[in-house]
Structures are given as structure tokens and as C-alpha cells.
LUMPA-156185 format. One record per residue (C-alpha): x, y, z; residue in one letter. Coordinates in steps of 0.02 Angstrom, whole numbers, plus 32768, in hexadecimal, padded with zeros to 4 digits. Example, Ala and Ser with C-alpha at 12.3 -4.5 7.8 and 13.67 -1.06 7.14 Angstrom:
BEGIN
82677F1F8186A 82AC7FCB8165S 
end
This chain:
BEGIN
522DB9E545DCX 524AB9ED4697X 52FABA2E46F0X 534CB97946E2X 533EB97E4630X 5368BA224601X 5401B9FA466DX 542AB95A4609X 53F5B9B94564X 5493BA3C459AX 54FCB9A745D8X 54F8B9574541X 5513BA0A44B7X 55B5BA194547X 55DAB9604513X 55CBB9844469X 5628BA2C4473X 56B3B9DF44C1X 56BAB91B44D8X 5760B9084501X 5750B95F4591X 56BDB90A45BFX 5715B868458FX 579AB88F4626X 5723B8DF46ACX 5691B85A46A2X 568FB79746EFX 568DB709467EX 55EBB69B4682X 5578B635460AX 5554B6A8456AX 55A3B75245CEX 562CB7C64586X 56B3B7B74607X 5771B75D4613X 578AB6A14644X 57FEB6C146D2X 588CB6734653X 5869B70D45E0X 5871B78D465EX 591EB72B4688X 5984B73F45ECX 5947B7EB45D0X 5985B80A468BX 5A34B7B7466BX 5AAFB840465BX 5B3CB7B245ECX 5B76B7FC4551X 5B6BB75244EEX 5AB3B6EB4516X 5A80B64944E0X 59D0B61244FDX 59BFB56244C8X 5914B52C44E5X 58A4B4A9449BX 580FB4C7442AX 5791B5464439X 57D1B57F44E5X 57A7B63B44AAX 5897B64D445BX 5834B6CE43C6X 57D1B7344447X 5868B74C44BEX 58DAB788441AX 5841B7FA43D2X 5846B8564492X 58FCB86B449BX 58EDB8D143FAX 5857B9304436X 5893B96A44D4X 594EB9844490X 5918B9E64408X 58A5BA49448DX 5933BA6F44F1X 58C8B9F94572X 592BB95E4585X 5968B9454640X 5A11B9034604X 5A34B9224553X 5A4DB9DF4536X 5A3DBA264485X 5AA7BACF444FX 5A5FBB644488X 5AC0BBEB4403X 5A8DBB864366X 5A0FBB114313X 5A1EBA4D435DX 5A45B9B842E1X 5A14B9164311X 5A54B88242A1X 59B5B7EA42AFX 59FFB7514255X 5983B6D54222X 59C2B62D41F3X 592CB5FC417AX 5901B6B84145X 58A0B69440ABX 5821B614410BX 5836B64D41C2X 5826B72E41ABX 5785B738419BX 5728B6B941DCX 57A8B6AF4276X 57FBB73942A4X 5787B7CF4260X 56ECB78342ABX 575FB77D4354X 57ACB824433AX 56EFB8694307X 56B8B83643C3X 573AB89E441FX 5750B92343AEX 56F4B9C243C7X 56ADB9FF4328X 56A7BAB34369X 5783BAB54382X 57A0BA6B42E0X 57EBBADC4248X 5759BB1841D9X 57A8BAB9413CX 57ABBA0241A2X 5722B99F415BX 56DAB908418DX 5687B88C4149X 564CB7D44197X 567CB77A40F0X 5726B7DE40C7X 5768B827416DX 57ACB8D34182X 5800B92240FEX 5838B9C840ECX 582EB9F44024X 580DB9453FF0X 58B6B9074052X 58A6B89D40E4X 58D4B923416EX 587AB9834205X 5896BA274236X 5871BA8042E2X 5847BB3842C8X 58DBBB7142F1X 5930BB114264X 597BBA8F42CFX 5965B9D9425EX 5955B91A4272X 59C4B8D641DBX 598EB81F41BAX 59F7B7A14176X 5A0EB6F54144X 5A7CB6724197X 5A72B5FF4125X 5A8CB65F4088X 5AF3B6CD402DX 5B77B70E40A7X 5B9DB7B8404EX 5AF8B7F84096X 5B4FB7F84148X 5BF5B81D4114X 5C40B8C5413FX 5B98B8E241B4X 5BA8B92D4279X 5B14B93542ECX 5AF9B96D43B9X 5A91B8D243D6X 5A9BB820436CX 59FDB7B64374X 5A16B70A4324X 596BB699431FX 59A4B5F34315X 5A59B5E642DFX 5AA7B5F9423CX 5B17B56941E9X 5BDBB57B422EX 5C23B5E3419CX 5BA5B67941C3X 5BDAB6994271X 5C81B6D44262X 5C27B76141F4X 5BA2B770427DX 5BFEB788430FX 5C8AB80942C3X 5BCFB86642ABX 5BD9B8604351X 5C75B86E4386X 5C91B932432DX 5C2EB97C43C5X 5C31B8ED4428X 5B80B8DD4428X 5B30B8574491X 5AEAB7BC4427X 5A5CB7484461X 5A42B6A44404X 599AB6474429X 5976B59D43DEX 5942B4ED43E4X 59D7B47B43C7X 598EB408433FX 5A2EB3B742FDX 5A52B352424DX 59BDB2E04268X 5957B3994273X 5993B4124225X 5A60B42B4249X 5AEEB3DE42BCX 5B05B477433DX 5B9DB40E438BX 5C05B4B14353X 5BA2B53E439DX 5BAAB4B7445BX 5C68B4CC443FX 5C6FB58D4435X 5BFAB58D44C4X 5C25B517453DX 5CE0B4E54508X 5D01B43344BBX 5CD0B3A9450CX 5D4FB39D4592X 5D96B43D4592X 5D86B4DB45E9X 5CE7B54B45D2X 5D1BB5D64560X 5D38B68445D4X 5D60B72145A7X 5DD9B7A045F1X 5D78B7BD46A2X 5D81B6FF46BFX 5CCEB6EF469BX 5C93B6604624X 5C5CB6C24575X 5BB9B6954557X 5B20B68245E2X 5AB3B5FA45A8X 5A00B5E345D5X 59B7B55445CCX 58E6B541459DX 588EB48145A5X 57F3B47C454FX 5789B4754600X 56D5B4CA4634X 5739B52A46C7X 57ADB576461BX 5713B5A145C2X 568FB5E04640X 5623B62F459AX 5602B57F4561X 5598B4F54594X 55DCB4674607X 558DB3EE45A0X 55BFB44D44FEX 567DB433451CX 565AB3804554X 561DB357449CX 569DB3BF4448X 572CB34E44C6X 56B4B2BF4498X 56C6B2B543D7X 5779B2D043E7X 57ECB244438BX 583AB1FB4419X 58EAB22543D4X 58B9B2CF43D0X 5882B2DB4487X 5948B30544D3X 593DB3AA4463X 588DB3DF441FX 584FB3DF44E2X 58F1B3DA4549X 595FB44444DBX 59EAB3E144EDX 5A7DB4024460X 5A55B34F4416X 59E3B2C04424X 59F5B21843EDX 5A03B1D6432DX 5972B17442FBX 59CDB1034298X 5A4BB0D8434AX 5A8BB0204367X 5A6BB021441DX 59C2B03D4414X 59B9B00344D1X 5A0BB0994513X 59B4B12A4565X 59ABB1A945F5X 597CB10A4674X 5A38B0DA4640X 5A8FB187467BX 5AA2B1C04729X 5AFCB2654775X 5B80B24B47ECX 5BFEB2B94826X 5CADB2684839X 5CB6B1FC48CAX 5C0CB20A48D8X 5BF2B14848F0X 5B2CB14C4935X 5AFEB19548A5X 5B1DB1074832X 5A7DB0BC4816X 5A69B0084847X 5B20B00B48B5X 5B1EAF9D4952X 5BB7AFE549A3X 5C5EB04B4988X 5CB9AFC849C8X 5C6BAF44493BX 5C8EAFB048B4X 5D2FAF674834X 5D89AFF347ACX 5DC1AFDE4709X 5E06B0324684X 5DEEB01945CEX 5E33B0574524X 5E23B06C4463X 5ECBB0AC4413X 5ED2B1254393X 5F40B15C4331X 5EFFB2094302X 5ED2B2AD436AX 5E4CB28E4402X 5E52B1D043D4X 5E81B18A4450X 5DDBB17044C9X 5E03B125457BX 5D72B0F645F8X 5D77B0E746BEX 5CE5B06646E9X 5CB1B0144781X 5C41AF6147AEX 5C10AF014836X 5BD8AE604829X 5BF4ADBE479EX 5B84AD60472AX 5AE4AD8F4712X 5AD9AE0347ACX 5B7EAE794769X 5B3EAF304765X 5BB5AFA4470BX 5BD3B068471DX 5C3AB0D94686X 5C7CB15546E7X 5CDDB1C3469DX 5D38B1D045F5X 5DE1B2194595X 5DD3B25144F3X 5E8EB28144ADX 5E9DB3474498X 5F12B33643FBX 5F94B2B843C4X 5FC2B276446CX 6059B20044A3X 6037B170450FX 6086B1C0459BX 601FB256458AX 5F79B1CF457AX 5FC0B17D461EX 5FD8B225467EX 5F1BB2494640X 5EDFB19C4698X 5F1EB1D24731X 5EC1B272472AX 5E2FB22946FEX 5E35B19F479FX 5E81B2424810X 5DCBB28747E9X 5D81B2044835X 5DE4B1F048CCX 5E4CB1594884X 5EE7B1324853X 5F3DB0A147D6X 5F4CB036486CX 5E8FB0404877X 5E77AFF547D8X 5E53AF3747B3X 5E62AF0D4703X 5E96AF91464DX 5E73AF5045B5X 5E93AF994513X 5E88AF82444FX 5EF3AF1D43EDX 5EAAAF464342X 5EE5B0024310X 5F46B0574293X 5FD1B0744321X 5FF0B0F74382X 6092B166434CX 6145B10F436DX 60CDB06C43A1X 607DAFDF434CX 5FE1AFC84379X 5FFFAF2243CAX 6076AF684448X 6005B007447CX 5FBEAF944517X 6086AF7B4542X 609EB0264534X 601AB06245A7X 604CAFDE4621X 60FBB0244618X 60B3B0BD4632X 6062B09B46CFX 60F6B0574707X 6151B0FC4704X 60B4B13B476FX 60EAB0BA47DEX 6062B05247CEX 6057AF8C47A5X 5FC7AF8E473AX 5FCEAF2C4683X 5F4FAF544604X 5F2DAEBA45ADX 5EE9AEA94500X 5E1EAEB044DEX 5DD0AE2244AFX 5DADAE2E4401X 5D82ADE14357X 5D0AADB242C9X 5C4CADE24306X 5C8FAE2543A4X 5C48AEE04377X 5BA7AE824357X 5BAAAE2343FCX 5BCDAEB64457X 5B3FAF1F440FX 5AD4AE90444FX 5B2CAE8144FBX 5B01AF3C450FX 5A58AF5B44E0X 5A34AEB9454EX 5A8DAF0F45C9X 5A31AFB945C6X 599BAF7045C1X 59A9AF0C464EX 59F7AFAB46ACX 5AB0AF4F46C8X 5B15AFD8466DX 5B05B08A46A1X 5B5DB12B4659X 5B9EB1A746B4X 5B4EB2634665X 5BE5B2A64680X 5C2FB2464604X 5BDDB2974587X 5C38B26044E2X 5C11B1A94515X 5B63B1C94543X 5B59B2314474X 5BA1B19C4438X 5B38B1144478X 5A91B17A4442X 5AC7B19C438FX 5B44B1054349X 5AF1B0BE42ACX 5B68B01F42C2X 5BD8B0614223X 5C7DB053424BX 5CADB10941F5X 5C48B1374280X 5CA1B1CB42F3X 5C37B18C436CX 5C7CB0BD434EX 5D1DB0EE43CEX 5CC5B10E4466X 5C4DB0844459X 5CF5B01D442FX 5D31B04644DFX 5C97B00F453FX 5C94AF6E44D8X 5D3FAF4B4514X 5D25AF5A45CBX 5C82AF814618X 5C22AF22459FX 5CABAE7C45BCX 5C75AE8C466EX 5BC2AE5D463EX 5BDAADDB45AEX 5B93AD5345DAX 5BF5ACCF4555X 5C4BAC294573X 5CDAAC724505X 5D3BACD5449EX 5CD2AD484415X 5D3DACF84395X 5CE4AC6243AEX 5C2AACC64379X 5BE3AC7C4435X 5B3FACC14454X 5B0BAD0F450AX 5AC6AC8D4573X 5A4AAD1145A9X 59BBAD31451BX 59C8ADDE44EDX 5921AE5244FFX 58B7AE4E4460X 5911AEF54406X 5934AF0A4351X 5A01AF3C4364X 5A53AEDB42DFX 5A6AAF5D4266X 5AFBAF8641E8X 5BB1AF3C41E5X 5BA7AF16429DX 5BC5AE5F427BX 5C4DAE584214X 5D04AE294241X 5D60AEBF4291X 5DF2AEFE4206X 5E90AF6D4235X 5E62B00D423BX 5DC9B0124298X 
end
């Protein structure tokens, strides 16, 4: 063997003596041991709380196995373990029977230098580690990884404290209170890493988007310094994110995706949209980013100047009920093009007054006022709305604006047997001739039109409700009233969307 190789022979017994050094000091590249520059990123983020939502097979496990190795090492470049006593790290695994060995063992066995662990560690590729036949690992200086379920018995994390909290996918909502008082004893840093496969996966993460970026609508939660709580990384599923894997590898793997798996298994966004969804029309080509008063950036607009506003509203009775939508459109007939701007979702049980005050938020956004807007039209067809029927809500938001000082009536929506069904089909004609748009900023609305199933216990039936009433009226293209069941004059494009209850008479209550 000639020097090069005895040099790679001692590269590699260094590599194996130590890979998670290696891991950190050595470039990524096609089959090398090295960090994707997004690795080397979250191990380099000095935040206390860490969220790495990334989509499949982006290399989440590897990161986690190396911020136990090097914390446990005393090696990690923002993390640092006690010096004056053994380290505990708490690894929550949210499918621990399936996923610990085949998943996270294999992972932790690549980073993991054999030589550094405690002499009664074993491992083994079909069980794991396991120190004395319990799921464990010890470093030789008696500092552990505890493993534990997040979807099991709670008990097993109850009462425990740890300096670092690993969490490998997360665990259902009644285990993290547990988890994070782990955490919160030494206020050890936690970092989460997952792909966010919802209900049509494997759970609705909805809850763990709240603690980390604030309901929709609200502030970003912050902690005492100002400083939003949690950093999140974000990971898509792309070659320049996994630089040890073939181009044409990940292609395939994006490839045989289900399509309404793409939004989270390769873009790691929190959800995607429901297979079984009514407006099957809908997709990204139907979402735009704008900032407020951003006018250029709405796609297909002629001019500022053209543009008309409106305003449009589905009562409710309950807390965060009441949804109201700013929308704008320029043209009439067949050539109307329609933008959902922005939307209000009701924080709590809200008076009309307090809905009103929102509206001119909302507008102030945007650079406009009430006088800006054309035309408000509202439901007619709620349980109420506190002190008033629901037939006088419209009245009451037109009073309303009159206190602003402003002129504007909301007038009642045009409703009535088979007009949910006729909207549906007014939609998806509309989306997919690219006539209706949705702002991304309006997140709720944009959920809502990828995952309604046309039930109308739907959570999801309100918001779609509002866009009925007045973006999709702009583009109806009927000879009259829905209660007379006329069809579009327009054929609709060849789509499968009548699904469900969509076509029966609207009732009270919905």
C-alpha cells in the first residue's frame, strides 16, 4: 500500500474513532461523511428552543444522533453539557417500539464513537443499545441517553429532568407538557426535528404550529428578552439539502410522492392538502405573496387604479366565528379576475363593534380605508350573533360602520337551496381557469380551501362560506338568483367536485 492509502487507511480508523468530529470538520458530497450546510446550521444556532421541520429523508435522525455525540463529548459548539457531573439527555421517540432500532440506533451507531461509550452500552443492529437489557446508552463517564415514548404511557416521563431534550418526530399533545417540564428543571435546550405529516399521515401537528409560531393571527410567542421562543429551521426535500444523495435519487423519491403529500413529505410544510377536498381545482398556481399594498404583485392585475374592494362575511355565533374577507377584482363577465387578500378570524366571542373595528384594521393594512370599499356582503343564515338575530347582523355591521364614519351597507349574501353546490362549481371553474387567487398570507383561507371535504360540520365550511359570498359572486356567471338552481353559462373544466352534502338546501345553523 503506497502513502495515499496508508493515509486514507488512518483517515478512516480517525473516522471511526471519532465520527462526530469528523461529521463537523469534513464537506458534504456524494457518499462522503460531512454536514449539509443545513446541519452544520442548527448545530451552530445558539436558540434554546429549535425546531427543524424538514421533509423526508433530508438527513432530521443524523442531525439529532450528532447533537448527542458531540454534547455528550463536551464537543458541541453551542450546547454545553455539565462539567462537575454525569450529562442526561432525554431522546423522545414518538413510535419507539418500531422507530429505536431500526431508526434512531442505526443513526446514533454512525456518530457514536464506540471507543467513548460506557463499557456496559451494548449494541446491537436488530435491538439498539441497551444497557442491562433496558433501552439506554451510557458514555463512560456514566452520563445516559434515556429513551422514551411519546405516544405511550406517560408515567415513563413523568417526574424525569434532563440538560438536553431530543424529541424525533413529535409526541401526541398530552406528552409535551411532561416533556418540556423535563426540560424546563435545568432549562435545558430542546431540539425537535420532524416531518409534519398531519391526520392524513400520521397526526394533526396544528398544536405544536401554535406553540411555535403563535395562532394564526396572533403574535409569535417571545420570551422575556423579546426574542420569539423557538428558532425554526426549515429543510425541503432538495439535492442542494442532501448533497450525500443522488440528484436523480431524490427526483424519484419526490416522484412517487402522492400529490397531496408533496406540501409536507418534500416541502415540510405543517399541512398539505386532504385527499378527499371539494375544491379539487385549487393549488399553489392559485396563491401568490404580496405584501400589503403591494398591488404589482397580484398576478394577472392590469392597474392599481382598475382594481375594486370588497368586503365579505359569515356570522358566527361562537368564539373565532366570525370570518371576514378583504377581496379585490377588476374586470366583469367572463374577464373578472379576483384576489383574497386578507382575512379576520374572530379572537374569542367578539361584538359587532369589535368585528367592525377589526375590518378597519384589516383595510388600514392595506393602505385603505371603508371609503375605499365598493360593496360588503354578509350571511343571513346563522345561529345569531349575541344580543342579534341573525337577520339583523348585516344591519348591525352597517351601523357599525356608521359610527366609523363611514357610509358603507353590508347587504345580505345571496343564498339558498344548491347555492353551496353552485359555488363549489363556480370556484373550482374559477381556479382552474386562474380567475380567483389567494393571498398566502391569508393562511386560514388558503388551509381551508385545500382540505374542506364539502361536510358542513366541517371547521373548515366557514371560511370557504366567506369566499362563496363575495369573491366567488364576483365570478358567477348565472342569469339569476341560486334559489332558482341556474347553471353557469360557462361549462365548468372536466373535474370530479360534486362530493358530499354540497347540494343540499342551506339550514340555520350552518
Amino acid at each position: 500500500m503506497g502513502v495515499k492509502g496508508d493515509r486514507n487507511a488512518l483517515r478512516e480508523k480517525l473516522r471511526q474513532r471519532d465520527p462526530h468530529l469528523a461529521f463537523m470538520r469534513r464537506a458534504p458530497g456524494l457518499g462522503m461523511w460531512g454536514a449539509a450546510d443545513w446541519q452544520r446550521a442548527v448545530l451552530e444556532d445558539p436558540a434554546n428552543r429549535i425546531l427543524v421541520r424538514g421533509g423526508n429523508k433530508v438527513g432530521k435522525s443524523l442531525e439529532l444522533a450528532e447533537e448527542c455525540a458531540l454534547f455528550l463529548d463536551g464537543k458541541h459548539p453551542t450546547r454545553h453539557r455539565p462539567t462537575d457531573r454525569p450529562a442526561r439527555i432525554l431522546y423522545v421517540v414518538a413510535d419507539l417500539k418500531n422507530a429505536y432500532a431500526s431508526d434512531v440506533c442505526r443513526t446514533l451507531a454512525e456518530v457514536m464513537p464506540p471507543a467513548k461509550l460506557h463499557a456496559r452500552t451494548k449494541y446491537d443492529e436488530i435491538r439498539g443499545y441497551s444497557v442491562s437489557g433496558s433501552r439506554s446508552l451510557l458514555w463512560r463517564d456514566g452520563s445516559e441517553i434515556m429513551f422514551r415514548s411519546g405516544t405511550q404511557d406517560g408515567q415513563a416521563i413523568a417526574g424525569i429532568w434532563a440538560d438536553l431534550v431530543v424529541i424525533n418526530e413529535p409526541p401526541i399533545r398530552a406528552r409535551w407538557g411532561e416533556i418540556m417540564r423535563a426540560a424546563a428543571l435545568t432549562r435545558a435546550p430542546v431540539v425537535v426535528g420532524f416531518t409534519p405529516m398531519d391526520s392524513h399521515g400520521s397526526r394533526d401537528l396544528l398544536w405544536l404550529r401554535d406553540i411555535v409560531e403563535g395562532v394564526p393571527g396572533g403574535d409569535t410567542p417571545k420570551g422575556a428578552d423579546g426574542q420569539p421562543l423557538w428558532s425554526q429551521h426549515v429543510v425541503r426535500l432538495a439535492p442542494e439539502n442532501v448533497p450525500h444523495r443522488r440528484r436523480s435519487e431524490v427526483e424519484d423519491q419526490i416522484a412517487n410522492m402522492a400529490p397531496w403529500e408533496v406540501a409536507q413529505r418534500r416541502d415540510a410544510e405543517w399541512e398539505g392538502p386532504a385527499p378527499e377536498r371539494t375544491l379539487s381545482a385549487f393549488g399553489p398556481g392559485n396563491t401568490f405573496e404580496a405584501r400589503p399594498g403591494d398591488w404589482d404583485a397580484l398576478p394577472g392585475a392590469a392597474s392599481a387604479s382598475s382594481l375594486r374592494f370588497g368586503i365579505s362575511a359569515d356570522h358566527g355565533e361562537r368564539a373565532n366565528k366570525e370570518v371576514l374577507i378583504l377581496y379585490a377584482w377588476v374586470g366583469t363577465g367572463p374577464d373578472v379576475r379576483v384576489w383574497v387578500l386578507d382575512c379576520y378570524l374572530s379572537p374569542g366571542q367578539t361584538s359587532v363593534a369589535q368585528d367592525a373595528e377589526a375590518v378597519v384594521q384589516m383595510l388600514a393594512r392595506w393602505g385603505l380605508t371603508l371609503d375605499s370599499v365598493d360593496e360588503a356582503k354578509g350571511d343571513t343564515n346563522s345561529s345569531g350573533k349575541g344580543d342579534v338575530t341573525s337577520r339583523t347582523v348585516n344591519d348591525a355591521f352597517t351601523a357599525a360602520f356608521a359610527a366609523l364614519g363611514s357610509r358603507l351597507r353590508m347587504v345580505a349574501a345571496d343564498k339558498g337551496a344548491g347555492s353551496v353546490g353552485l359555488g363549489v362549481r363556480v370556484m373550482n371553474d374559477a381556479f382552474a381557469r386562474s380567475a380567483l387567487w389567494l393571498c398566502r398570507g391569508a393562511s386560514e383561507l388558503v388551509r381551508a380551501c385545500q382540505r374542506w371535504d364539502g361536510g358542513n360540520a366541517s371547521p373548515h365550511k366557514d371560511k370557504v362560506d366567506a369566499i362563496r359570498y363575495g369573491p366567488a359572486s364576483k365570478i358567477r356567471p348565472v342569469v339569476a338568483s341560486a334559489r332558482t338552481r341556474t347553471t353557469p353559462r360557462m361549462p365548468p373544466a372536466d373535474t370530479a367536485w360534486f362530493v358530499g352534502d354540497m347540494w343540499e338546501g342551506e339550514s340555520d345553523g350552518f
